[in-house]
N, C-alpha and C positions, 0 to 999 in steps of 0.2 A: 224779553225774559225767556222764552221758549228758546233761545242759544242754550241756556244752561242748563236744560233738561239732558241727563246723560243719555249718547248714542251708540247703539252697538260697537261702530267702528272704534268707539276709545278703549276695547278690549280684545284683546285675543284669544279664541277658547281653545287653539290646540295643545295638546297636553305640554309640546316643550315649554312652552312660553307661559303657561300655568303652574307648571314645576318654577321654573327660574324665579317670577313672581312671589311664590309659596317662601322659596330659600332667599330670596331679597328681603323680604316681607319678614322675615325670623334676624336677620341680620339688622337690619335698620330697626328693629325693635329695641336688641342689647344695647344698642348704642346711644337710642333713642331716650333707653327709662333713666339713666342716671342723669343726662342733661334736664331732661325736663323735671324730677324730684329738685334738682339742684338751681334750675333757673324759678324753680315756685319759691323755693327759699329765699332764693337771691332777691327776691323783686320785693319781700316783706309778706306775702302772702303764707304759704305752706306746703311741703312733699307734697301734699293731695291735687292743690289746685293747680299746679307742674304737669302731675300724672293727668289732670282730668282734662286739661288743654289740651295736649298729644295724644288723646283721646279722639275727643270731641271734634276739636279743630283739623287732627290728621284725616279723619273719616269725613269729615263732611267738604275739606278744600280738595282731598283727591276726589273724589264724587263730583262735584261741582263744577270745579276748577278746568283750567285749560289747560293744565302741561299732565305729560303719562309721567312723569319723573317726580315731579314736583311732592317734598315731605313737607308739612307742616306743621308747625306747633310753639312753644315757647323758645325764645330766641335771647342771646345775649344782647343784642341790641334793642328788643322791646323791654326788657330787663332795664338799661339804665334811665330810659324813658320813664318806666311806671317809677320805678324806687323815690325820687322827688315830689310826685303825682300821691304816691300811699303816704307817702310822711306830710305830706301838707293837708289830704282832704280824706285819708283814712281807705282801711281796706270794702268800709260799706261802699264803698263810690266806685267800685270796680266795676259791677252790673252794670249801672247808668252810663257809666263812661265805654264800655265793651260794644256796648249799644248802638250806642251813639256813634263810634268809630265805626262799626260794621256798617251803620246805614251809610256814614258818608263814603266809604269805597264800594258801596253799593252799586252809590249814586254815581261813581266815578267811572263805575264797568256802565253802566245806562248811558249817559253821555259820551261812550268812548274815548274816556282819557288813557286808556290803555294804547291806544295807538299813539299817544303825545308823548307819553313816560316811555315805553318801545322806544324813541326815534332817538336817544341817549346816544352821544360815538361812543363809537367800538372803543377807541384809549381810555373816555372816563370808567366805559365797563371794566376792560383790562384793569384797571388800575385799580378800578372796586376790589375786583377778583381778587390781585396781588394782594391790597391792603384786609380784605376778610379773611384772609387764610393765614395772614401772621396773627390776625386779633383768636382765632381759631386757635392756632398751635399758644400763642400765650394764657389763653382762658385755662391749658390744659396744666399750666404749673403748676398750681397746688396738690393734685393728684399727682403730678409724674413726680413730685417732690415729696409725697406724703406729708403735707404741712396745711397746717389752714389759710386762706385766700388772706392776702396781704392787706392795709387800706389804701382808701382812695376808691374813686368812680372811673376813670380811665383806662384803658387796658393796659399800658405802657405803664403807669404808675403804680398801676396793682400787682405788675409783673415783678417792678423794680421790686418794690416791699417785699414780694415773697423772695424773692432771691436775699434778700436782706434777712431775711428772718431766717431762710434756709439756712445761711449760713452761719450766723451768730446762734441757733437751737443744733447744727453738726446735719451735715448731709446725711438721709438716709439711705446706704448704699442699696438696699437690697430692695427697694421701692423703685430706684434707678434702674439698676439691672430685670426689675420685673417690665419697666415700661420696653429695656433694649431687647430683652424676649421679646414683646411683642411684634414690636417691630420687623426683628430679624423674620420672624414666622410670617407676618405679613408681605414682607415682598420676597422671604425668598420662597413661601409654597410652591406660586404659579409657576416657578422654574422645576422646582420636584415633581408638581403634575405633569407638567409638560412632559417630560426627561420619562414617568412611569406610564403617560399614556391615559390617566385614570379618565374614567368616560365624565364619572358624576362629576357636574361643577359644583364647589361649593366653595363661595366668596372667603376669599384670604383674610378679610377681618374675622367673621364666624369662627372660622380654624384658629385664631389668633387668640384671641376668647375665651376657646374652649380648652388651648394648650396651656394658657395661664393660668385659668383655673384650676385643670391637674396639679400645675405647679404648684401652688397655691393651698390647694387639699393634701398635698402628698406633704407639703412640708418643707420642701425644698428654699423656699423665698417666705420668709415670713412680710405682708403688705397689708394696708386695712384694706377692706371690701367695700362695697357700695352702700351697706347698711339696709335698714328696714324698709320694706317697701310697702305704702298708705293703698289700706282696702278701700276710704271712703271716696266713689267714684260721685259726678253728678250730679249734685243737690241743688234743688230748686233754690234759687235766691233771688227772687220775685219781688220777695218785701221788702228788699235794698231799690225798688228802681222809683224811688220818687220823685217828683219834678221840681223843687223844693232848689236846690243847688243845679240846675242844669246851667244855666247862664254861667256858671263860672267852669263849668267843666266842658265849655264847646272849644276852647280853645284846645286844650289837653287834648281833646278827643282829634281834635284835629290833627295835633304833633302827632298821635298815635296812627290816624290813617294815613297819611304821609309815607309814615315810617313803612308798614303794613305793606302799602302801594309800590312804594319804589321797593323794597328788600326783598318782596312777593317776584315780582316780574325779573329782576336782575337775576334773582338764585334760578327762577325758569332758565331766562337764555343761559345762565351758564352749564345749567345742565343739557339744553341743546348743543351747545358747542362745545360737550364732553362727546357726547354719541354725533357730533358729525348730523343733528339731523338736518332732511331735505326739504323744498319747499312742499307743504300739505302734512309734514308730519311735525313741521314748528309748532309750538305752544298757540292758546290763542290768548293776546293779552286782557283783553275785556272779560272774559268768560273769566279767566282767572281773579280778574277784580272781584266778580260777581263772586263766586266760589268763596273766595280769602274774608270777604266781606259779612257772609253769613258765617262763616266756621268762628271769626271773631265773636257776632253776637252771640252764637248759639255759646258758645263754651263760656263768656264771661256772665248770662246770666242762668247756668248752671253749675255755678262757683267756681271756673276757672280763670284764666285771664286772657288780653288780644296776644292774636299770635299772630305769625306771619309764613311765608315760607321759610324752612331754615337753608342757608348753603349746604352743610356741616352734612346734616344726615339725608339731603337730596343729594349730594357728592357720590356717600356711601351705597345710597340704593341702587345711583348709576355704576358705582363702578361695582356692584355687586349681582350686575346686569339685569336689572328689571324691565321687564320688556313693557308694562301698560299701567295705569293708575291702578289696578288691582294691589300692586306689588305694597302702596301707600296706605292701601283703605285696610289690607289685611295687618300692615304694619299695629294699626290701630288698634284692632281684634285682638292680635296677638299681647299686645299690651295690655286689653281688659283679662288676659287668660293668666299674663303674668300677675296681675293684680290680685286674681283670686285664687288661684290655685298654686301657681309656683316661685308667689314670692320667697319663699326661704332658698331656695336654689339659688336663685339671680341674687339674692342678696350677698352671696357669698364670692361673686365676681369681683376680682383687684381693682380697687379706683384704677390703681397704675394703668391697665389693660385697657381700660376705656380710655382713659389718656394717648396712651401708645396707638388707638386704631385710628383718634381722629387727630394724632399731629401726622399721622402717615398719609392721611386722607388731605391734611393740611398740605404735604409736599404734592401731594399730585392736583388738586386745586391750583398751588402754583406755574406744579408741569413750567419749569425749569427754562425747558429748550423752548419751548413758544414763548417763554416771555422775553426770552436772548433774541427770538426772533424779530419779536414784535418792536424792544428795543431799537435795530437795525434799520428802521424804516426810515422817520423823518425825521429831525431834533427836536423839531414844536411835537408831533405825537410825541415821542418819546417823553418829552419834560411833562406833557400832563398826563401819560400812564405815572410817571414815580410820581408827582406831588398830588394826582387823586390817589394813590395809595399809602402816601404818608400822612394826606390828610383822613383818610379812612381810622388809620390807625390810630394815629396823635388824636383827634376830635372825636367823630363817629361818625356814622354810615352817610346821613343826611349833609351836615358840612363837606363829607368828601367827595358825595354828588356833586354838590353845588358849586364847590372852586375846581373842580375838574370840566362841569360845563364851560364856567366861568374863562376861564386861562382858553380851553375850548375856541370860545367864540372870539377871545381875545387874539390869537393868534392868525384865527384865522383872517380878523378885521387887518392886520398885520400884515400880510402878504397879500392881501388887497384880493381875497375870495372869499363869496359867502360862507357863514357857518356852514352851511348843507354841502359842501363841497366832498367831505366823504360820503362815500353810498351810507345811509340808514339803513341800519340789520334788519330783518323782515322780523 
């Protein structure tokens, strides 16, 4: 247990890398509050307990946790997990069950199952990667479309719907062109910085944000905004944790730390293999159990819900250069400040905007040419980077692991060499 006491070395106190931190930490925030208002709704819960997760759980897994990268909080795929879980045994059960899941990925960093889930190939991760980043860029239809979310529990099917519905209610052109503003702002700044020389960095989403919002206030684009944003942070909800229904929620809790455990550690390494890191500055998988495992209990029995690490906005914080877990823990801060003080501002930011920064964030998760690369290698890797990403997408996160090991091991049986025959990523 003393691994996960934080150590000097998981931060840097020179000013650059405190600045960088400071401007990551303000970025990963905008990006952060509409997903998470919008994933407490999703799940049957409420705006609050969205905002109180991304709170709670952002502050306490970068604290705790093993990666300097790593954001945490409400996630689309702990979303479709809970939404069958709250309709069958109700939102009281969320404590007991948050609980419960936190202690068993506790138990999972104590035992070092971080090194077993780590030892994943490199293809099924690839192919995770691939398939989270189109589930990413389609969560974002509804907003780029200005229309409400399609049905269905799939991403694929809820995508299809809303484009169905997009069409048959008349395309909103100027929700469209708000998302292609953003976009355009977003990759093409770092070529105007570049080209002017400007010293201050400040991450291309930020500026993308802040240009559409002008947009947006001057008049130019009429788009709805992200709406009201929930003061109630926190609340003890103690009196929900009775023992009474536990037997029937070990299982659930289980799906939940699963899910937690593998989404936790895969968003790490990918965020290591966005920064290129080396060996000593990798994540550590265990300590991250530990970290992800308390930030779960803490936030679902103070009315929030399990969270995990997210891709999405560990993506943005890296590429918005954040140099240490600081950049995560303030993200958090920055969210209780939005909460109290400058919700009316933020509220007025374009769904579209937020759409537009994380399907861009979505292309560079895919990062294009390494996946042409990656393609290039063997035909057995290649076939199971696309079918763990098609089964990421079509199913969810957990099935796309598991026929990605699957096909994995299968091929490898095949060519008559053990699974371990690729190096395991540290």
């Amino acid at each position: 247990m003393f691994a996960i006491i934080p150590r000097s070395a998981d931060f840097a106190w020179h000013r650059d890398a405190l600045m960088r931190d400071l401007v990551a930490s303000l970025t990963v925030a905008v990006v952060a509050l509409p997903l998470a208002l919008g994933f407490g709704l999703t799940s049957g819960m409420s705006a609050a307990a969205g905002l109180t997760t991304a709170i709670i759980a952002g502050f306490v897994a970068a604290l705790f946790g093993g990666s300097r990268y790593q954001v945490s909080g409400p996630t689309g795929a702990m979303t479709v997990v809970l939404i069958p879980i709250i309709q069958l045994y109700g939102v009281q059960a969320i404590p007991l069950l948050g609980l419960l899941a936190g202690a068993m990925v506790v138990c999972m960093g104590l035992v070092r199952l971080g090194g077993v889930i780590n030892r994943i190939p490199d293809s099924v991760v690839e192919g995770f990667t691939v398939g989270i980043a189109c589930v990413i860029a389609l969560q974002q239809l509804p907003l780029a479309l200005g229309i409400a979310k399609g049905a269905g529990e799939q991403t694929v099917v809820v995508a299809w719907h809303t484009l169905q519905n997009a069409v048959s209610q008349g395309i909103d052109w100027q929700t469209l062109l708000m998302v292609a503003v953003t976009l355009g702002v977003k990759f093409g700044y770092p070529r105007l910085a570049q080209r002017l020389k400007l010293r201050l960095h400040v991450p291309p989403s930020c500026v993308a944000i802040l240009v559409a919002l002008v947009v947006a206030q001057t008049g130019l684009l009429q788009t709805h905004s992200i709406g009201n944003i929930p003061r109630e942070i926190g609340q003890w909800h103690g009196e929900d944790l009775g023992l009474a229904g536990i037997s029937h929620l070990l299982w659930p809790a289980f799906l939940i730390a699963l899910l937690c455990a593998i989404e936790s550690l895969l968003a790490a390494r990918v965020a290591d293999s966005m920064v290129g890191a080396q060996d000593g500055a990798r994540y550590e998988p265990d300590r991250e159990l530990l970290g992800q495992g308390l930030a779960t209990a803490l936030a679902s029995v103070f009315g929030g819900m399990p969270a995990t690490g997210a891709i999405a906005r560990t993506s943005v914080n890296v590429r918005a250069q954040a140099q240490t877990r600081l950049s995560a823990m303030l993200h958090a801060v920055v969210l209780v400040g939005i909460a109290l003080l400058a919700g009316h501002w933020v509220a007025e930011i374009p769904g579209a905007a937020i759409a537009g920064v994380l399907i861009g964030t979505s292309y560079r998760i895919l990062n294009p040419q390494a996946l042409a690369r990656a393609l290039r290698t063997t035909k057995s890797q290649g076939a199971v980077l696309l079918l763990t990403a098609l089964a990421t997408l079509a199913i969810d996160l957990i099935w796309g692991i598991a026929i990605g090991i699957t096909l994995y091991a299968l091929f490898a049986w095949l060519q008559g060499a053990p699974p371990s025959a690729e190096p395991p990523p540290h």
